[in-house]
Structure formats: C-alpha cells, structure tokens
N, C-alpha and C positions, 0 to 999 in steps of 0.2 A: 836935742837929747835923744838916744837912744835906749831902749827898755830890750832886754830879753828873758822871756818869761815862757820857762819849762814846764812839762808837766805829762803826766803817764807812771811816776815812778809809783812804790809801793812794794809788799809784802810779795813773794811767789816761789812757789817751792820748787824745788832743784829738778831741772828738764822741764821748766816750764819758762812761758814766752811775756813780755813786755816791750809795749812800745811804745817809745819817749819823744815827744814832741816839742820844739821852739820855735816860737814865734820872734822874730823883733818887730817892733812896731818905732815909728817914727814917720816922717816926713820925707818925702824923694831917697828913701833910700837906694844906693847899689852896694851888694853883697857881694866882694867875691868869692870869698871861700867860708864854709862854715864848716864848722865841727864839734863833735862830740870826747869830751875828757872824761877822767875818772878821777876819784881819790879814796883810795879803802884808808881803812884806818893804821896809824904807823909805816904809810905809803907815801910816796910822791905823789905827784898828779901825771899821768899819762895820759896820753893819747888815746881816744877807739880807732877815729875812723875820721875824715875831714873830708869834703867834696869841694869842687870849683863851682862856678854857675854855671863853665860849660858842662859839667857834670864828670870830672876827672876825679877817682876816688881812691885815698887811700886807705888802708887800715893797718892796725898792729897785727902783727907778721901773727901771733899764737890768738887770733879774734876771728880768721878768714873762716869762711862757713857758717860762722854763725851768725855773726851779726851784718844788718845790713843798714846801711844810709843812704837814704834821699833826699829832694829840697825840692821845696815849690816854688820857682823865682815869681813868681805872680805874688804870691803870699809872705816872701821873706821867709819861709816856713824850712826848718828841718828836720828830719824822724831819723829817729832809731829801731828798729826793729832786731830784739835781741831776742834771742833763740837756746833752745838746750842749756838753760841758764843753770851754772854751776853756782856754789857757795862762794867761791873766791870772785865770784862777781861783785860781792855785795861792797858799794861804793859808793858816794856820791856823785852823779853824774852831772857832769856842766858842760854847758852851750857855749860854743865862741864863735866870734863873727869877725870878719874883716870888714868894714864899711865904709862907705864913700858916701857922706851926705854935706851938704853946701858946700863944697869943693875943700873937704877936710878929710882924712882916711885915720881911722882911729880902732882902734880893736877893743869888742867890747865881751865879758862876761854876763853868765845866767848868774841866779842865786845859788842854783843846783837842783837837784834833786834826789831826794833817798832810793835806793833800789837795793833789799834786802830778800838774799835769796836763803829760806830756813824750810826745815822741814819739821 
C-alpha cells in the first residue's frame, strides 16, 4: 500500500505565498512523475504543475511565474511553492503520483488539501 499525505495548505491573503508539501510513504517505492492538481468549487480538477524524477516540469500555461514544483527522490517528497496568490486560487489541492512498487505501477491520490486565498 501506498499513502500520500499533503500538507502546508491554509488561510492567506491575496499576494501572498504558500507552500504545499507530499510525502508518499510506502515500501521500495519508484516515483516517476508527481504532481500537483486543483479543485475550486463548481470546478473540474486541473492540473498545476507535474515533474518527472529526472526532473522534467510542466505547468498550466496561465500558472508560469508563479508557481513553482520540486521533488526530492530521496524522500518520495513533492512541493509547491505558490506565489502572488490570487482569490481564484482558492481550491483544493491534491497530490498525484505514478508509482512502481513490487513490480506493479498504479497511480495514487492525496486527500487534498485546503488553500484559501481571502482578504
């Protein structure tokens, strides 16, 4: 089994900064791609930003500049670091991963995380 479990979200008023972290934890994991989605409310879910483990990054075409993604393949770890946060940010943020553990490749989600941008 695999777990991923987010956290950094929270309350932050408009031009201001948050950054969202996931962990997955399990056993021999390999990671190839992780990334970061959204859901506002009366929304789809979308994309932020996804990275490879060699570190290939992409992001939504109207997110460049502000927001940034890393990952720590030591840690299974991925961050968000979001910037100049606007109100239309305000979303639920979830974690996804591609994984390869005991020779099975399965995609897993976070629970989410709140990220509410008010002034």
């Amino acid at each position: 089994q695999v777990q991923l479990v987010e956290s950094g979200g929270g309350l932050v008023q408009p031009g201001g900064s948050v950054r969202l972290s996931c962990a997955a934890s399990g056993s021999l994991l390999i990671i190839s791609v992780m990334g970061w989605y959204r859901q506002a409310p009366g929304k789809q879910r979308e994309l932020v930003a996804s990275i490879t483990r060699g570190g290939t990054i992409d992001y939504a075409d109207s997110l460049k500049g502000r927001f940034t993604i890393s990952r720590d393949n030591t840690k299974n770890t991925v961050y968000l670091n979001m910037n100049s946060l606007k109100t239309e940010d305000t979303a639920v943020y979830y974690c996804n991963a591609d994984v390869y553990q005991y020779g099975a490749r399965r995609e897993y989600w976070g629970q989410g995380t709140q990220v509410s941008v008010s002034s």
